[in-house]
Every structure is written in C-alpha cells, then in structure tokens.
C-alpha positions in Angstrom: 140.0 90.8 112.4 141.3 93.2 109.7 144.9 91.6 110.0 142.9 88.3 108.8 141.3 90.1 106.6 144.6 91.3 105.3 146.1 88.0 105.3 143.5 86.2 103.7 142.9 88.4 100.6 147.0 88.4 100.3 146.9 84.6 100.4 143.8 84.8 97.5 145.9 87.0 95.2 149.0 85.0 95.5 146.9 82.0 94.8 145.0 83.4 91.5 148.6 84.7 90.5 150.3 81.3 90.7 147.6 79.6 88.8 147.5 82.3 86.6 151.1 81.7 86.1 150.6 78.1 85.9 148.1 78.2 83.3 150.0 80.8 81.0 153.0 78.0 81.9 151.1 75.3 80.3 150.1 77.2 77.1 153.5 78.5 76.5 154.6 74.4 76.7 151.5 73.6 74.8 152.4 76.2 71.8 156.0 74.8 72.0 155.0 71.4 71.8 152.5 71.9 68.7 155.4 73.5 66.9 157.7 70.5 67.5 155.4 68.0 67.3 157.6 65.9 65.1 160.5 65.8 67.5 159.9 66.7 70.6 157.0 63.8 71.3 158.4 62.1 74.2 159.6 64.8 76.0 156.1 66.2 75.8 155.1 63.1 77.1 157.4 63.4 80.2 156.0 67.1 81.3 152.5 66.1 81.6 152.5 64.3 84.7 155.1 67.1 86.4 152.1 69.5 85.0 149.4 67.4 86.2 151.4 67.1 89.8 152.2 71.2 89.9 148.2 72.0 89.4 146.8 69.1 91.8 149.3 70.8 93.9 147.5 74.6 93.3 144.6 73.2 93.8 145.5 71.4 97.6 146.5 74.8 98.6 143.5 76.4 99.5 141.9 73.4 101.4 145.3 72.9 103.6 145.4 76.3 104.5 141.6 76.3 105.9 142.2 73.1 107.2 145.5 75.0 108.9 143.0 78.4 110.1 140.1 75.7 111.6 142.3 74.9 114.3 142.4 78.0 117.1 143.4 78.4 120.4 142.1 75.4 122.7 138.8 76.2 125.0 138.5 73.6 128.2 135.1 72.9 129.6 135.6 71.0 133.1 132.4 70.1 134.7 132.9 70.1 138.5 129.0 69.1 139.0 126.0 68.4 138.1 126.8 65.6 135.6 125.0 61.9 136.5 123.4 63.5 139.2 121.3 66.0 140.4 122.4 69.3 142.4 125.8 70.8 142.7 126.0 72.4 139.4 129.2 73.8 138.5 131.1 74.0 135.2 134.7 75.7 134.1 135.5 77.4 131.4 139.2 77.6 130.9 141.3 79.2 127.6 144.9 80.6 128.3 145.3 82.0 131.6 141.8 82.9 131.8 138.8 81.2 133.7 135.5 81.6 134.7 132.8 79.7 136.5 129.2 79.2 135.8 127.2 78.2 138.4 128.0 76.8 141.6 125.3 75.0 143.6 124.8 72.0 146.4 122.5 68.8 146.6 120.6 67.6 149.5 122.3 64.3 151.2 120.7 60.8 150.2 119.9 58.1 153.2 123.8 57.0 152.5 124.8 59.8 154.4 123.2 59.9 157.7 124.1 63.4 159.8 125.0 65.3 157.0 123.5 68.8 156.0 124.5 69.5 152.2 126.7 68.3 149.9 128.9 71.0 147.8 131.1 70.1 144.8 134.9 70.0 145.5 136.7 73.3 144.5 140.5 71.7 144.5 141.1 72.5 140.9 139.7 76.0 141.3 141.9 76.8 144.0 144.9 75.6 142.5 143.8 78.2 139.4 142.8 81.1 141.5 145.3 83.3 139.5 143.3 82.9 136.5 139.4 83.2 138.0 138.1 86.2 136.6 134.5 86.0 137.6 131.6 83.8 138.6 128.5 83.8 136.4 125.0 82.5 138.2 122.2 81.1 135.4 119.1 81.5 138.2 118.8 81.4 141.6 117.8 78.3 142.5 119.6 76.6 145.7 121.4 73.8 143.2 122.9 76.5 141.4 123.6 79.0 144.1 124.0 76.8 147.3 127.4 76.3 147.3 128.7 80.0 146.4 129.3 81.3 149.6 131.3 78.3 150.7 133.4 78.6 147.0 133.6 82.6 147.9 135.5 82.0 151.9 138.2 80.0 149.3 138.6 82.6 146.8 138.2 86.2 145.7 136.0 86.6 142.3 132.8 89.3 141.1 129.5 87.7 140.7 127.3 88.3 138.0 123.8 87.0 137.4 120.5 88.6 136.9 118.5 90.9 139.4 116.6 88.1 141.4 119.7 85.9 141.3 121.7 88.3 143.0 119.0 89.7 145.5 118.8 86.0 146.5 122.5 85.9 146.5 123.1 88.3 148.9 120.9 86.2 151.4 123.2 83.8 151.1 126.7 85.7 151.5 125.3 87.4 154.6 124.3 84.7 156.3 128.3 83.9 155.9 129.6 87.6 156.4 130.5 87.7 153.3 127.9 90.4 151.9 130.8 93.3 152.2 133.7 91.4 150.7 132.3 90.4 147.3 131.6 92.5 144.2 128.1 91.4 143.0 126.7 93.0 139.4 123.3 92.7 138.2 123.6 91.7 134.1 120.7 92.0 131.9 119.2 89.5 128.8 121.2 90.0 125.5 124.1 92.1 127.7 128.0 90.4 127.6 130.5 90.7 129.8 134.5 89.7 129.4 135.7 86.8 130.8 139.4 88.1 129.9 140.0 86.1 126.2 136.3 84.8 126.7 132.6 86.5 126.8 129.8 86.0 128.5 126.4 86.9 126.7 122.8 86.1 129.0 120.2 85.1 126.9 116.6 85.4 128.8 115.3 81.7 129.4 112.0 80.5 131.4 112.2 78.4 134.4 110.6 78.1 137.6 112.0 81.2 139.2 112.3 84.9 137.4 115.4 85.8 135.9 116.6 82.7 134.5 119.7 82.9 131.9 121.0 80.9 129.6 124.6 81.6 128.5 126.5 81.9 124.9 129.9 81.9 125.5 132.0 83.6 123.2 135.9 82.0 122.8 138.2 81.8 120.5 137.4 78.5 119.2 133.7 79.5 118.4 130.5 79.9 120.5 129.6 77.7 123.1 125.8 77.9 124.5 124.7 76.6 127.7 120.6 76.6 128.0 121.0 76.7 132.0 117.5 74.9 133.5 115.0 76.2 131.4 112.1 75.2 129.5 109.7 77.0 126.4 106.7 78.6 127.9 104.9 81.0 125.2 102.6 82.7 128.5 104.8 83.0 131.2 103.5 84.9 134.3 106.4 87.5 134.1 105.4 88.3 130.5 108.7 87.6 129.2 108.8 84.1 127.1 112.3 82.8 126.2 114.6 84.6 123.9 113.9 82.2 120.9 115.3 84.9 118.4 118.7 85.5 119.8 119.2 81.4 120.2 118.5 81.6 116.7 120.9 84.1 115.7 123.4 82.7 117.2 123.1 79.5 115.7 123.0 81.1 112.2 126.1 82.3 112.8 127.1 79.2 114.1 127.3 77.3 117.4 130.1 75.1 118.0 128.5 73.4 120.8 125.3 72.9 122.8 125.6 72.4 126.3 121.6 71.6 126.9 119.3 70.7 130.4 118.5 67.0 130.6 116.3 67.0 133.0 113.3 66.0 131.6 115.1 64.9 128.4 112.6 61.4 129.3 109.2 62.7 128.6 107.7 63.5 125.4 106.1 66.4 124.6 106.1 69.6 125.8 106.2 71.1 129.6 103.0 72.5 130.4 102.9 76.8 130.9 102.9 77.4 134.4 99.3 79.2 133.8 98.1 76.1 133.7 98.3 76.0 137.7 97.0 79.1 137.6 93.5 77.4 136.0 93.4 74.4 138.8 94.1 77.3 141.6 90.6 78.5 140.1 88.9 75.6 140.7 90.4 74.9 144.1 90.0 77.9 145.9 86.3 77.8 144.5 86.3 73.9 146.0 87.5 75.1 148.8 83.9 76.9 150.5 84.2 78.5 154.0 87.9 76.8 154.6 91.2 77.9 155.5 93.6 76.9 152.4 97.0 76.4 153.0 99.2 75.7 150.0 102.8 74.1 150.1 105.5 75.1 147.5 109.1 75.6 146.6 110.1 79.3 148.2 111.7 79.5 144.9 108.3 79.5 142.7 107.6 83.7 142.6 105.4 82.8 139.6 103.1 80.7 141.8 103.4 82.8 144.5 101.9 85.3 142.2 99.3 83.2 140.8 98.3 82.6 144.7 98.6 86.1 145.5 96.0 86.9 142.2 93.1 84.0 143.3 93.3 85.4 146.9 92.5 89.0 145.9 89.8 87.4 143.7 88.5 85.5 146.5 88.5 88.0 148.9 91.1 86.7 151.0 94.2 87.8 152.9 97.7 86.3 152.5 99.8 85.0 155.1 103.3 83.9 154.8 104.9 81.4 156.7 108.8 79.3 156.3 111.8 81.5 157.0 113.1 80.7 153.5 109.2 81.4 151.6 109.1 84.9 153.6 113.3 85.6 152.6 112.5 84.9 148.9 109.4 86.8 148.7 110.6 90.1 150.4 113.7 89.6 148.0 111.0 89.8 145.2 109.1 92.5 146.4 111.9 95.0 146.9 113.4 94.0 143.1 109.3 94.2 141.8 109.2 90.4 140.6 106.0 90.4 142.6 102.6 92.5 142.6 100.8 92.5 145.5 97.2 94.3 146.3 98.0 97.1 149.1 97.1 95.2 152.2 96.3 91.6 151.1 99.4 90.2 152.9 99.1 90.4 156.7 101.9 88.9 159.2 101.3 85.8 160.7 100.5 86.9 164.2 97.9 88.2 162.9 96.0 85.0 160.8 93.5 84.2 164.0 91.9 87.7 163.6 90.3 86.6 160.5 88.1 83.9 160.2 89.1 80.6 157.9 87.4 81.6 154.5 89.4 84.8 154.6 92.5 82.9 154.8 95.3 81.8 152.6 98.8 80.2 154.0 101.7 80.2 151.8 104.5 77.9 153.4 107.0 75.7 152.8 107.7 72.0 153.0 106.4 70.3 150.1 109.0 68.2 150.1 108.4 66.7 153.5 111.2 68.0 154.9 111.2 67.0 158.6 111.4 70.6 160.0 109.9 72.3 157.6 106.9 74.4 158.4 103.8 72.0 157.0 105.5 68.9 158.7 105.8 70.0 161.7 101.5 71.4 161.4 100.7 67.6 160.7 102.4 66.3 164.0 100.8 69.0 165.7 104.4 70.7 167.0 104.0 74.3 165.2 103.4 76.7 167.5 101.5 79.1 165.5 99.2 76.9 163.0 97.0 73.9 164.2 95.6 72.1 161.3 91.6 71.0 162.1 89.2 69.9 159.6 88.6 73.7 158.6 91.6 73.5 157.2 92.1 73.2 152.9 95.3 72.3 151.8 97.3 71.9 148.9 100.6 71.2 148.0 101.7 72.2 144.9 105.1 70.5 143.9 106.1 66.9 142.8 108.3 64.9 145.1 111.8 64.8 144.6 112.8 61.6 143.9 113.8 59.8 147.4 111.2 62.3 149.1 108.4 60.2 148.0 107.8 58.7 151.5 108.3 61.9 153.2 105.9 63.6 151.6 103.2 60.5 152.1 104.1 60.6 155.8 103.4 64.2 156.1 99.6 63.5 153.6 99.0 61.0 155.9 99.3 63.1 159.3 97.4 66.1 157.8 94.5 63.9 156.7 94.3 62.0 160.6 93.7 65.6 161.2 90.5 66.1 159.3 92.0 68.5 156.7 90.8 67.8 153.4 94.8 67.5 151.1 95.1 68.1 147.3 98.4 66.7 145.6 100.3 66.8 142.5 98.6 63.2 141.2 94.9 64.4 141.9 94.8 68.1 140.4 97.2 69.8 138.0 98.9 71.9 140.8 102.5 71.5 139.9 104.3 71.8 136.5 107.6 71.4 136.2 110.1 74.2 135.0 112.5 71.7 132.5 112.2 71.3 129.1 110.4 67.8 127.7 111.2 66.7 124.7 109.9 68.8 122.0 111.5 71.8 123.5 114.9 70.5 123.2 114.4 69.4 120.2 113.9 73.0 119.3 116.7 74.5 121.1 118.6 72.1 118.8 117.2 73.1 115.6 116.9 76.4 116.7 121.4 76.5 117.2 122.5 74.0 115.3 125.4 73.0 117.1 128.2 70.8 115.5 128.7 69.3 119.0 126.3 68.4 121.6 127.1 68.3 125.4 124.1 67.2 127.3 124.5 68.6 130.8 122.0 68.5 134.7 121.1 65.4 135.1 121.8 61.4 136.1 123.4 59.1 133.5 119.9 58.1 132.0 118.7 61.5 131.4 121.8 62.6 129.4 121.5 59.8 127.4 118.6 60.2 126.7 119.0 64.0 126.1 121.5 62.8 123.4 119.9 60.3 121.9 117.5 63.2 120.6 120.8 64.8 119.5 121.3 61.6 117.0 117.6 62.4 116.2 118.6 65.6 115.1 120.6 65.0 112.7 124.1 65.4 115.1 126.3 62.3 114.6 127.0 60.5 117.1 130.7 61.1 117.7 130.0 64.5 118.4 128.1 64.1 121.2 129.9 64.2 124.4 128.7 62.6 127.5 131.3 63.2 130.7 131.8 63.0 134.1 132.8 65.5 136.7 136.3 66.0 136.7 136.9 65.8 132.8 138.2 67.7 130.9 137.2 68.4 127.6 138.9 70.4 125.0 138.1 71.9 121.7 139.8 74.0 119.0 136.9 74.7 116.6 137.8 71.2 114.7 136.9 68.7 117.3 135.9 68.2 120.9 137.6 65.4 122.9 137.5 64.3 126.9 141.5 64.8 127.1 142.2 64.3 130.7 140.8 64.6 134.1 140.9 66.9 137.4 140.3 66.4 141.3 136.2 66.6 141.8 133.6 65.2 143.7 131.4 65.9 146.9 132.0 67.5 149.9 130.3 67.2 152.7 128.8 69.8 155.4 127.6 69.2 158.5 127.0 71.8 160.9 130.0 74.4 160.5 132.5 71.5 159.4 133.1 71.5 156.1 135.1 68.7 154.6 135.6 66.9 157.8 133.0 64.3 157.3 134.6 61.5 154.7 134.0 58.2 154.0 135.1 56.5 156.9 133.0 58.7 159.3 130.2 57.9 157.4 131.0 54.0 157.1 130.9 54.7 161.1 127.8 56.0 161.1 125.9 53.9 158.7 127.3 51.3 161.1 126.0 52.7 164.5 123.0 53.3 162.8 122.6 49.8 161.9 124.0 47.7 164.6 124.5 49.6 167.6 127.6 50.2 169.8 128.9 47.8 172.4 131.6 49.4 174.5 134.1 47.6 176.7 136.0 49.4 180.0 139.2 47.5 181.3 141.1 48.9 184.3 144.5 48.3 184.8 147.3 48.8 187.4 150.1 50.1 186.0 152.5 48.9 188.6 151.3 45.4 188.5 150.2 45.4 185.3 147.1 43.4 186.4 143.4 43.9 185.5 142.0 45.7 189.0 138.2 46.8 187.4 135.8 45.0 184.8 135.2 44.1 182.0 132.2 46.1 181.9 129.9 45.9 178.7 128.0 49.1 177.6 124.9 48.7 175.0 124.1 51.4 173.0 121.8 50.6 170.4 122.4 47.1 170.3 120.1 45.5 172.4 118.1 46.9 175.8 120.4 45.8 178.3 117.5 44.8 181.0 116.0 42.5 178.2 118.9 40.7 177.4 120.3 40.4 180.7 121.6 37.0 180.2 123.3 38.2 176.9 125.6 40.6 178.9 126.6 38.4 181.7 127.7 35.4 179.2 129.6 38.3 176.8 131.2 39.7 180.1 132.1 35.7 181.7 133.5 35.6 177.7 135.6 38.8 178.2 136.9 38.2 181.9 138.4 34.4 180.4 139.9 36.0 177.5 141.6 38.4 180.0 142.5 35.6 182.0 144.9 34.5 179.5 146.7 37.1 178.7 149.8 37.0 179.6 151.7 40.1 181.7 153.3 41.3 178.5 149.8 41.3 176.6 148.6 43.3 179.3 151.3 46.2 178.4 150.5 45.7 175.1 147.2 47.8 174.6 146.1 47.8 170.9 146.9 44.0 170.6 144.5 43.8 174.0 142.0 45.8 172.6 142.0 43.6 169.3 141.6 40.7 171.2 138.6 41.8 173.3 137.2 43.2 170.2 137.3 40.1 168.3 136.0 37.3 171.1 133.2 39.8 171.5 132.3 40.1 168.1 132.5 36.4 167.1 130.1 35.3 170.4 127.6 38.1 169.6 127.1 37.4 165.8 127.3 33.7 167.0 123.9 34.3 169.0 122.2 37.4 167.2 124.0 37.4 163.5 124.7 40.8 164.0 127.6 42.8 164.2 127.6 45.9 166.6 130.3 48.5 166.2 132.9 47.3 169.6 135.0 50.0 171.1 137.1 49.1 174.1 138.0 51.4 176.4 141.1 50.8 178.8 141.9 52.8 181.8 145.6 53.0 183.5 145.3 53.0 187.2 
C-alpha cells in the first residue's frame, strides 16, 4: 500500500508539473505572439492546434492511467454445485496458485435414479489443483453444505474451518469415515478472517435454520467478493444473535465488487417469517393437545425448534424424549457446544417413555420428509419397535415437504390418521417457517452492499432468475448480472466479470460404499428392470459337436408371473428352439452373434403380443 501510495502522489506531481509547464508554455507563445502580431499571424495560427493537441493530451493522462490501475490480478469463481438445482453446494475460489473451497455438500437422488443413496458433486478439477488447495471453508452445517466433505477429504488433504456447530457436526461426519484423526478442523468466529494465501476469508454472522450460520466476504485482489451463504433476516432469533446487518453494510461502503446471494426463495414476496412465530402455534398446540401424547416431526438440523420444543414442554409439564439416530447426534452435538438449554431432567431416554403416562410426554423424531426408514414412517406402518401410534397419540410435523417428497409425506399422514392419531401439518397451523430469504430481504442485502456485479447462487434456473431479476430492480444493470452453470468459470479483475471457460463437473453417484461406479448406463439398466422386467434365456452347448444339447429355457423376472402366462412362455420358447434350428454350425461357434439373434426374435414376439419390452439377457453354457 505505501509503494502505491508512493507511486501515485509521484505520478500527481509529475502531472501538475507538466501542466504547469504547459501552461507557462502557452503564455510565453501567447506574449510572443502579441508582440508580433503583425508578422507572425499565421504561424500563430499553426501552433494552436499542436497546443490544443498537447493539453487534450495532459488531460487523457490521468483517466488512462486509472483506467490502467482498475485492472488487477484475475480472481476465478468456479461453481462446482449448487447452481440450477438444489443440494451439493460447492464453489472455488481460485487467484494465482492459491485456492480455496467454500462449501461442499450432497443432494438426495430424484426417482431417475433408482438404487442410489446420495449424490456428491464431482471433485476432478479439485484434484487436478490439489497443489494449490489451502483450506476448506463450511457456511453452516446443513447436510447440502456438509454432506459431501468427507468423501472430498479421502481425495485430498486440506484444514476446515467453519463455525462451532458446523464443525461439532462435522466431526460426526469424518468419523463415521475414519477420518476424524487425519484432518485439521478450526472453529472461526463472526467478523474473524482467515488467509486463503493471496485471498481472505472474513465470516460474517447470518440467520438460518440451524445456529452458526456464516456468510462469507472474501477478500482478493480484485476487490471484495460476498457470499450470503443460506440465510435469511430475522430481527428475534431464538439464539439472540440477528444477522450482522452492520458489517454487510460496511463492507459495501467500502465497496463490493460482487454479490454472490441465496435464491432460494428469491419467488415469494415479502419477508420470511421469525422462526418465533412457531414458537406462538407450539403454544396453541400443546394446549390443543389435552391428556395426549404429542409427537413432533422435524429436520435434526432445526436446534432452534428443538429449543422452542424443549421451552413449551417445561411449560407444560412434560418430559422430552428423543428419537432418530440423526435428531439424537445433532442434539448431543448442541448440548456439549451449549447451542441448547435444557431444564435439568426434562429429557429422559427412550426406554424409558412408557413409565410416564401420554400427557407427560413429548417425542422429538425425525422423518418429516417421509423418508421410508425414517423413525415416524416406520410408527405409521406399525414396524417401530419402540413407539406404537394409537389414538392417544398428538402429532405434528413441523417442516414443508421438499419438493418430490410431497407424496411421501401424504402416505406417511395418511397411515398415522388410519391409526386414530389426531396429525397437524404445515398447511393447517403455522408450524414450519422456512430459513431463506424472500424477497424483501434480498432486496436489502443488495442495498445494504451495493455490489457492481450480482451472482445469484442455491437454487434451480427459475429461482436465480428470479433472484436477478430483483438485481435489475435494484438498480444493477443487466449485463452485470451473471447467471452460470456448474463447471464455469468466471473471471474478474476489478473491471469486469465474464463466464471465460469451463471445467469437468457434475454428479456423482453413491450407493452403498461404491462411489462413482454407478453411471448412466447402470442406471438406464435399472430404470429399465424397473420398468419392464427381465427375461433370461439359457442355451447349452456341446463343445465337441457344436450342437445345442439343453434348452432354450425362458426365465421371468419381473415381466409377467410365469404360471399366469403359461402359454406366453411355451410359444416364446417353440419361437427360440426354431430360431436355433437354423443356425447354422458356424453360428453356433459364434456366441455374441447367437446371443443377438435370440435376443432380437424374443424381443420382437413379446412386444408383438404385450407392447412391452423386457430387458433380454441370454445366457449360454459350453458343455
């Protein structure tokens, strides 16, 4: 800074100097030419425009050279998730040889891909870079942020940083991968900055659904870049800590080059409701709720309704049970780092709920999603071995479907209410709010930074357009908002900010402990089993003779019931035993040109009679 400093009041002297000198110039041929007036007329004339030309030229020089310093060392951003879609949030930040990462989640699999547990973004271009990784900052600790960590961390070697709950949830993670040992994990506080070697990382408190949500300002040398992380503007949160409003500020006083903002909910107007709102409709329910047991269904993740449970049963009198292996990891995680107070006593182990009678009761579980082997599913089809739901029984689930959960969730309202319980959900009582910013809060994040660029980020296609059509709202023109994919690349150097080129990304899918090994073709297979079934042939052959000594024998699995559709399978296996008839000796030796032939008389005849089109595997044995 003081060589600038240096420089540029060098550059102003040498600039006053020469116009100085300029000006003196031009009095000097002013005098002369008032003194020769007579004679030297033309030649007068012929100076003025080389005069005019010299001090246009003065005057350029200032605006060239800050046109000259607005151009600093390039900054990449290369989203790697979490762009026209939701889940699997990762971004990079990249600026000489130095990288780091902010966030790196997973999303849930959609009905397109049957089998498969999670989906994690692909870390090719990270791995290529691992030279220049110097760290890995978390924004919350929500599974599409944090989900796909410990699968990044078996790849590559890089500290963690993120805020207390972040990382107590974190370390859940990494030891269920025995990885706890092996990776450096620092708890960061609001308004503290760590270097990201040529970069800087400042956490600026935010509020979301879970404590110790950050948003970032990231410091390079083309100017600040901010990323709001998931968050949303809540004036009474339950932690007592509402979202840093002043620092945002400041920072965009000093000047933000870009906003990289949550999109979310950029579709509703308005504002998001304070999640003490819940808190007022827990009132009411647990009051509507008499002599029953209440059970109430939420995200593990949600401390701050946890809390607000945890407060309305010590009102009520009752005690707190706990049940969902994730629910009981997230709320021990949030005891030991005191993101939760709990009433010596209230919270008794589930072995112990039938000591109690109902109206002393409160259940705290998961699966408000309707997840099929979650802990409330499997209560309304009557397979948990520790909780049988009877008309006694109150229940509430407090979270809005997911969308594609919808018809799990109506399954599982359905079941519980064949039972006799009486079910509360997010369309009849306020019992949900979301933790994303609406609107109006956007809209003041905006006004609040100021950024000359806008980068809407978390979200599907619609959402970010929308977010960025309350950018042009704002007052930011339109060519400086920048709406990407994964995989681009975009570059800025304090003048402009361009998509400049592109990177491997996409999904990767796990199943089980395979990760990777499940691509499209597998799950083209699957779909296709799924949907038509699986018809397998069995051809023995002598070698010697190369004749056909055993079958055809047909095998149905998911196709048709076999004893239903007897007449099917004999006319299918008279088909195959002809077709083998005329093959020729040579055809016979000849096994994947006989096992394309089978394939395709079968296939034709069955879609001929049932217009479908069952996966066909022959098999051929060599006797």
């Amino acid at each position: 800074m003081n060589a600038n400093n240096n420089n540029s009041n060098h550059n102003q002297r040498r600039k006053r100097f020469t116009v100085r000198s300029s000006k003196n110039h031009a009095q000097k041929m002013g005098a002369g030419a008032r003194k020769n007036s007579g004679q030297n007329k033309p030649q007068q004339n012929q100076n003025l425009p080389q005069q005019a030309a010299q001090a246009a030229s003065v005057q350029k020089q200032p605006a060239q050279n800050q046109k000259r310093r607005e151009h600093r060392t390039p900054v990449r951003i290369i989203p790697l998730g979490g762009l026209n879609e939701i889940g699997k949030n990762m971004t990079v930040f990249e600026c000489c040889n130095d990288m780091f990462i902010l966030d790196c989640g997973l999303a849930f699999p959609d009905s397109e891909m049957p089998g498969v547990d999670i989906v994690i973004p692909d870390f090719t271009y990270v791995e290529r870079n691992m030279d220049k990784l110097r760290g890995i900052v978390i924004t919350h600790g929500h599974e599409d942020h944090i989900g796909g960590l410990a699968y990044l961390l078996k790849k590559v070697n890089a500290p963690v940083y993120g805020s207390g709950m972040t990382i107590g949830l974190i370390k859940h993670k990494l030891e269920e991968h025995g990885l706890l040992n092996k990776v450096s994990l620092n708890v960061i506080e609001s308004r503290k900055t760590i270097k990201m070697g040529c970069m800087a990382v400042e956490f600026i408190k935010v509020n979301h659904s879970i404590p110790g949500a950050m948003g970032m300002a990231v410091h390079t040398p083309a100017g600040v870049l901010v990323h709001t992380g998931d968050f949303k503007v809540d004036y009474s949160p339950i932690d007592g800590g509402p979202i840093d409003l002043a620092r945002f500020a400041e920072l965009g006083s000093r000047g933000v080059l870009a906003l990289m903002a949550d999109s979310t909910n950029a579709e509703r107007p308005g504002y998001t409701q304070s999640e003490r709102k819940v808190g007022e409709s827990f009132e009411k329910l647990f009051t509507k709720a008499g002599q029953r047991r209440i059970i109430i269904a939420t995200f593990s993740s949600n401390i701050h309704r946890v809390q607000q449970i945890i407060n309305m049963a010590a009102k009520y009198g009752r005690k707190v049970a706990v049940l969902g292996r994730s629910m009981i990891n997230v709320i021990s995680t949030a005891l030991e780092l005191g993101y939760l107070e709990v009433p010596k006593n209230i919270i008794i182990d589930i072995e112990n709920m039938n000591q109690y009678p109902p109206e002393q009761i409160v259940l705290i579980t998961t699966g408000s999603q309707g997840e099929p082997m979650s802990a409330l599913t499997r209560m309304a089809m009557h397979d948990h071995k520790k909780v049988n739901i009877t008309p006694l029984d109150f229940i509430i689930i407090s979270a809005t479907p997911i969308p594609g959960n919808e018809k799990h969730v109506t399954r599982v309202v359905n079941e519980l209410m064949k039972s006799g319980a009486e079910v509360i959900y997010e369309s009849m009582y306020e019992v949900h709010v979301s933790g994303h910013a609406c609107q109006e809060e956007l809209k003041l994040l905006l006004a609040l930074t100021r950024p000359k660029y806008f980068f809407p980020v978390h979200g599907e296609y619609k959402h970010m357009v929308k977010n960025a059509n309350l950018g042009v709202e704002m007052g930011i023109p339109k060519e400086n908002i920048i709406l990407a994919s994964i995989g681009n690349v975009i570059e800025t150097d304090g003048a402009s900010m361009r998509i400049v080129s592109q990177v491997p990304a996409g999904r990767v899918l796990v199943d089980g402990l395979g990760v990777g090994d499940v691509g499209s073709i597998v799950l083209r297979d699957r779909k296709h089993l799924a949907e038509d079934g699986l018809i397998i042939i069995v051809v023995g052959i002598e070698k010697s003779t190369n004749s056909v000594i055993s079958g055809p024998d047909i095998i149905s699995r998911g196709f048709v019931y076999v004893r239903e559709a007897e007449e099917l399978m004999v006319e299918a296996r008279q088909l195959l035993c002809h077709t083998l008839a005329e093959c020729s000796s040579y055809e016979l030796k000849e096994w994947t040109s006989l096992k394309g032939k089978l394939r395709d008389a079968l296939s034709d005849y069955i879609y001929a009679k049932t217009k479908r089109s069952p996966m066909i595997l022959p098999i051929i044995m060599e006797i």
